[in-house]
C-alpha positions as CSV (number, residue, x, y, z in Angstrom):
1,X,108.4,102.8,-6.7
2,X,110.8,103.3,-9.3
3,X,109.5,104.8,-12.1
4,X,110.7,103.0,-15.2
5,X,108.9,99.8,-16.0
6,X,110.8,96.7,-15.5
7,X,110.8,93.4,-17.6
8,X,112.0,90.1,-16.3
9,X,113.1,88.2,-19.2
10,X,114.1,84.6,-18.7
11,X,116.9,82.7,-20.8
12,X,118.4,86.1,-21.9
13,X,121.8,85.4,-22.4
14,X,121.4,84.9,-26.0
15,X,119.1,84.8,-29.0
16,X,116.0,85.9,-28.7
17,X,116.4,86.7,-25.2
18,X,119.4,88.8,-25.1
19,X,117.3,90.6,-29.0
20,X,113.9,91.3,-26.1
21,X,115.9,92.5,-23.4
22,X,118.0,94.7,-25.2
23,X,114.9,96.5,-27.2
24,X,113.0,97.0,-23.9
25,X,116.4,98.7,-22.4
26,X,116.5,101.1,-25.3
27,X,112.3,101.4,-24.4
28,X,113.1,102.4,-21.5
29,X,112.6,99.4,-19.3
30,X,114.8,98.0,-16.4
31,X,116.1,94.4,-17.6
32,X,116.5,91.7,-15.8
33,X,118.7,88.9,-17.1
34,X,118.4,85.2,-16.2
35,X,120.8,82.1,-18.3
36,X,121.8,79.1,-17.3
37,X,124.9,78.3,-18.8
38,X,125.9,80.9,-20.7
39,X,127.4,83.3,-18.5
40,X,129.7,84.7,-21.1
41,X,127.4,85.4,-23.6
42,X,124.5,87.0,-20.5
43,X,127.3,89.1,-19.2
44,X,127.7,91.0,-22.6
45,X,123.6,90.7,-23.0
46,X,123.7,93.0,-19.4
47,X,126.5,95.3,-20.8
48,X,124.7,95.8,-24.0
49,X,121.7,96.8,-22.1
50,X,123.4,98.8,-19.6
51,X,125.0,100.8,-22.4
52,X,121.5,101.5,-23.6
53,X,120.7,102.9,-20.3
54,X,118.8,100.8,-18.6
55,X,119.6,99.6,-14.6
56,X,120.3,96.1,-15.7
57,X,120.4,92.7,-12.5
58,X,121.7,89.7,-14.1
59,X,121.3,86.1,-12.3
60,X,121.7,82.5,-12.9
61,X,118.7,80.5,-12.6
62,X,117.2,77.0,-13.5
63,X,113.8,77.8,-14.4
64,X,112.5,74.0,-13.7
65,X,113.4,74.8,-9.8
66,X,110.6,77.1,-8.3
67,X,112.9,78.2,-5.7
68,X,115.5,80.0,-8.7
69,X,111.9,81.2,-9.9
70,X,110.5,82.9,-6.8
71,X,114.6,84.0,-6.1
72,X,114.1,85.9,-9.8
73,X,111.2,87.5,-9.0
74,X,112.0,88.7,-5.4
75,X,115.2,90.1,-6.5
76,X,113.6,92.1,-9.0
77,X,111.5,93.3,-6.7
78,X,113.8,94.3,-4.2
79,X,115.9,95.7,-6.3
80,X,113.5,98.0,-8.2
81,X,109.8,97.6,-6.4
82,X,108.1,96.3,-9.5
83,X,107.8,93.9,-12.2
84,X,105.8,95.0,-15.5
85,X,106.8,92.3,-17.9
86,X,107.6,88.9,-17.9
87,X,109.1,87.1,-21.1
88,X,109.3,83.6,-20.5
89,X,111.6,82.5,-23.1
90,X,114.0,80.2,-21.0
91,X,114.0,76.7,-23.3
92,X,115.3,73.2,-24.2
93,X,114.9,70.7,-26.8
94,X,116.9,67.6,-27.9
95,X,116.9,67.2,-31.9
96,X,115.8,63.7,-32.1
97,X,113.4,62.8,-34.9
98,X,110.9,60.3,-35.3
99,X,113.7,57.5,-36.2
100,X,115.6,57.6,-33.0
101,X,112.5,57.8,-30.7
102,X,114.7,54.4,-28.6
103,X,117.0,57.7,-27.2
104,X,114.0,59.6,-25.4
105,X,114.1,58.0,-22.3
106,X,111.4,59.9,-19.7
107,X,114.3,61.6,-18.1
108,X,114.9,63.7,-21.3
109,X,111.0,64.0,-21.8
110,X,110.6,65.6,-18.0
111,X,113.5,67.6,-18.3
112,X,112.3,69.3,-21.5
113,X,109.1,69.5,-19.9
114,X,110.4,71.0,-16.5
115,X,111.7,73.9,-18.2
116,X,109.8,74.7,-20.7
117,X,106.2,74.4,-19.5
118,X,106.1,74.1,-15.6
119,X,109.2,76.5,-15.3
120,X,107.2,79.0,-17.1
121,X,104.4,78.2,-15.0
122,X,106.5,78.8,-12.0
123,X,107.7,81.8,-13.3
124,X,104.2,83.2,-13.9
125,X,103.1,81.7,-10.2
126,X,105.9,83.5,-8.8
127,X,105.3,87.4,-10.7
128,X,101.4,87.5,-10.8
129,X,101.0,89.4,-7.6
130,X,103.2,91.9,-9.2
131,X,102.4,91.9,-12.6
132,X,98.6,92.5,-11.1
133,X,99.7,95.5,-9.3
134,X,101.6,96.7,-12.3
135,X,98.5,96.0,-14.5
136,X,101.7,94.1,-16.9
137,X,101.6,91.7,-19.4
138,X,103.2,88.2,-20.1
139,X,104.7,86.9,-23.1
140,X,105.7,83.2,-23.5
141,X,108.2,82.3,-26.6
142,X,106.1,79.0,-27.4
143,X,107.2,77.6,-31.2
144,X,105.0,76.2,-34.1
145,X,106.0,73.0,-33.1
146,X,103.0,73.5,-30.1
147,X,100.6,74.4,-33.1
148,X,101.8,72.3,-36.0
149,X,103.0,69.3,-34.2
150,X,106.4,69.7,-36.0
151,X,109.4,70.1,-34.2
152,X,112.8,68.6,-33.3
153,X,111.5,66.4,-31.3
154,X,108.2,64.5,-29.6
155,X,109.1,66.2,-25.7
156,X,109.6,70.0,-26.9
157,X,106.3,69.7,-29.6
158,X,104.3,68.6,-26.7
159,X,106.1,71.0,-24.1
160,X,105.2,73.8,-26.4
161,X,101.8,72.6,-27.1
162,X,101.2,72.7,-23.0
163,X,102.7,76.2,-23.2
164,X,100.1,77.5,-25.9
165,X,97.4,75.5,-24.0
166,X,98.3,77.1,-20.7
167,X,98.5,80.6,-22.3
168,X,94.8,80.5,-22.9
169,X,94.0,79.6,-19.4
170,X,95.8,82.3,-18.1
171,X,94.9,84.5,-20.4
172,X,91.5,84.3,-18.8
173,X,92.6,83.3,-15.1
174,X,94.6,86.9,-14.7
175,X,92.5,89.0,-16.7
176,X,91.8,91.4,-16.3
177,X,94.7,93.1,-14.6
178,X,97.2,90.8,-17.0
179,X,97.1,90.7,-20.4
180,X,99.0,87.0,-21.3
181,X,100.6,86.1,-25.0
182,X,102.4,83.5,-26.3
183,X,104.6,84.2,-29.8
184,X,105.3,80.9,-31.6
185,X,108.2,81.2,-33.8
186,X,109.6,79.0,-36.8
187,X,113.1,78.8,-37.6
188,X,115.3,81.1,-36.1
189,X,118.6,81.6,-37.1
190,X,120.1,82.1,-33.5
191,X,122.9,79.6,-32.3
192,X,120.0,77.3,-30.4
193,X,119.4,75.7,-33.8
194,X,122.9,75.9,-35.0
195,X,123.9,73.7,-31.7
196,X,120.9,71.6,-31.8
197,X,121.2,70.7,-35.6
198,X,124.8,71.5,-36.5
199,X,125.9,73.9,-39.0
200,X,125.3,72.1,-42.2
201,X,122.0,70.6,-40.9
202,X,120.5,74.3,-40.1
203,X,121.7,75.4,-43.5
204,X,119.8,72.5,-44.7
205,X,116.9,73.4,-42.8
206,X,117.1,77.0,-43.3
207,X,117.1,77.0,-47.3
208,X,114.2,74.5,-47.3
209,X,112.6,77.0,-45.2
210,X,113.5,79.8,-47.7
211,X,112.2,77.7,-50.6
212,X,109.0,76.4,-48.9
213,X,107.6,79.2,-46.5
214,X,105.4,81.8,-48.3
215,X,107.9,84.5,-47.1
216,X,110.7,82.7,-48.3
217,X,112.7,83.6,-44.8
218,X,113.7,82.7,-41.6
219,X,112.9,84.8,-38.5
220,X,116.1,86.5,-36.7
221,X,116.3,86.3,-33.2
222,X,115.0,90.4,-33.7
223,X,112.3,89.7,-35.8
224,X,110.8,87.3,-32.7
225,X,112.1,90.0,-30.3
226,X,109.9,93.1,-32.2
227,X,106.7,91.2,-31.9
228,X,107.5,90.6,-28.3
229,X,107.8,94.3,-27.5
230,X,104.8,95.2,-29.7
231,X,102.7,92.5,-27.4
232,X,104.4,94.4,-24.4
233,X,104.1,98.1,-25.1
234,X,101.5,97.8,-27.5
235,X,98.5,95.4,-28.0
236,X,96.8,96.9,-25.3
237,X,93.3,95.2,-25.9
238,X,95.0,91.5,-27.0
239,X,95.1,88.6,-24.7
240,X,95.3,84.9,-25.0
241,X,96.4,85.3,-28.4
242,X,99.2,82.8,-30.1
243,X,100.7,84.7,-32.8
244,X,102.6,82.8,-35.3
245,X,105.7,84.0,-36.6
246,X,106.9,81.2,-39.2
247,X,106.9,83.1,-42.7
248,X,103.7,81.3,-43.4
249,X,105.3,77.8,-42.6
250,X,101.5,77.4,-41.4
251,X,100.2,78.3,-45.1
252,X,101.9,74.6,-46.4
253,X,103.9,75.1,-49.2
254,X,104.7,78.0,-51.4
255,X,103.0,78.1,-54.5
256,X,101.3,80.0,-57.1
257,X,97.5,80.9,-56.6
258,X,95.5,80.6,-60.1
259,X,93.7,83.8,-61.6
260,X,94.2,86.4,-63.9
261,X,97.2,87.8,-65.0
């Protein structure tokens, strides 16, 4: 068996993907890197990582189809004879408030679905014989949306609020070979807001969020990425936990807490 640890990191083309698998490379870790679209972007997510020494596979996948799931998994294996980590961090939305609810026809709401909570439910399906052997850990990149039932949209608050659910049950359904985590991020400013709300609309977003949140900031697809390593490599005795990462979004609005100067 190869002896550095290998992390299977779906949607890792970009964002907060490409942030995880890049940090585990430099960890140490064998990476491997799953989009489906954005070849360009995943092929210099792999280079980045390869330059940081790591033995990189990159593959195109649709997580909602358990066949590119179990295909992800079983080249990782044979490729390196392992899998330690899985991130599953492949995800959709469409940015459709409560106004326009006439445009979410159930195609869009199963779509959203398909990938974000049974495609990480395949994905997990697919790695848990290995991840047991490995004694590994999952991580799922939920949002607040699953927590605070706000979001850009009715399909991806309730997809994330079946990831968060399902993270608890197997939490306790792997233990206690695999530790399982979910991080459940605000805004991020990564180009998956800038394309869902437009430019001017996340700039909108993003300096209400600066003059709301208690931390007055938005997360960078890095920020997410560091408390994804630190519930891979470290955390050893955490599981079923949902970790916000929102600047204190959660909190309600900033303001100033009475008592003595």
């Amino acid at each position: 068996m190869n002896d550095r640890k290998v992390a299977l990191i779906t949607g890792s083309g970009t964002g907060v993907g490409a942030a995880t698998a890049l940090m585990l490379a430099r960890r140490g870790y064998n990476v491997l890197i799953n989009y489906s679209r954005s070849e360009a972007a995943a092929l210099a997510s792999q280079a980045a990582c390869d330059e940081a020494g790591a033995d990189t596979l990159l593959m195109q996948g649709d997580v909602a189809e358990d066949a590119d799931c179990r295909a992800l998994v079983d080249a990782a294996v044979a490729r390196w004879g392992r899998v330690d980590a899985l991130v599953n961090n492949a995800g959709i939305s469409t940015f459709t408030g409560a106004a326009n609810w006439e445009v979410l026809d159930a195609d869009t709401f199963q779509r959203i679905f398909a990938v974000n909570a049974v495609g990480a439910f395949q994905m997990v399906r697919a790695c848990a014989p290995h991840l047991k052997a490995a004694q590994g850990c999952i991580v799922n990149v939920s949002s607040v949306a699953g927590s605070l039932g706000i979001g850009s949209s009715v399909p991806y608050i309730a997809s994330k609020g079946a990831v968060n659910s399902m993270t608890l049950y197997l939490a306790r359904a792997l233990a206690p070979e695999v530790r399982v985590n979910a991080v459940c991020p605000g805004l991020i400013t990564s180009r998956w807001f800038v394309d869902g709300l437009g430019q001017e609309g996340f700039e909108k977003v993003k300096a209400l969020t600066e003059q709301s949140t208690a931390l007055g900031r938005a997360s960078t697809p890095e920020d997410v990425a560091e408390a994804i390593v630190w519930l891979i490599d470290g955390a050893r005795t955490m599981t079923g936990e949902l970790l916000l990462l929102d600047a204190g979004l959660h909190l309600g609005t900033r303001m100033q807490v009475p008592g003595k100067a």
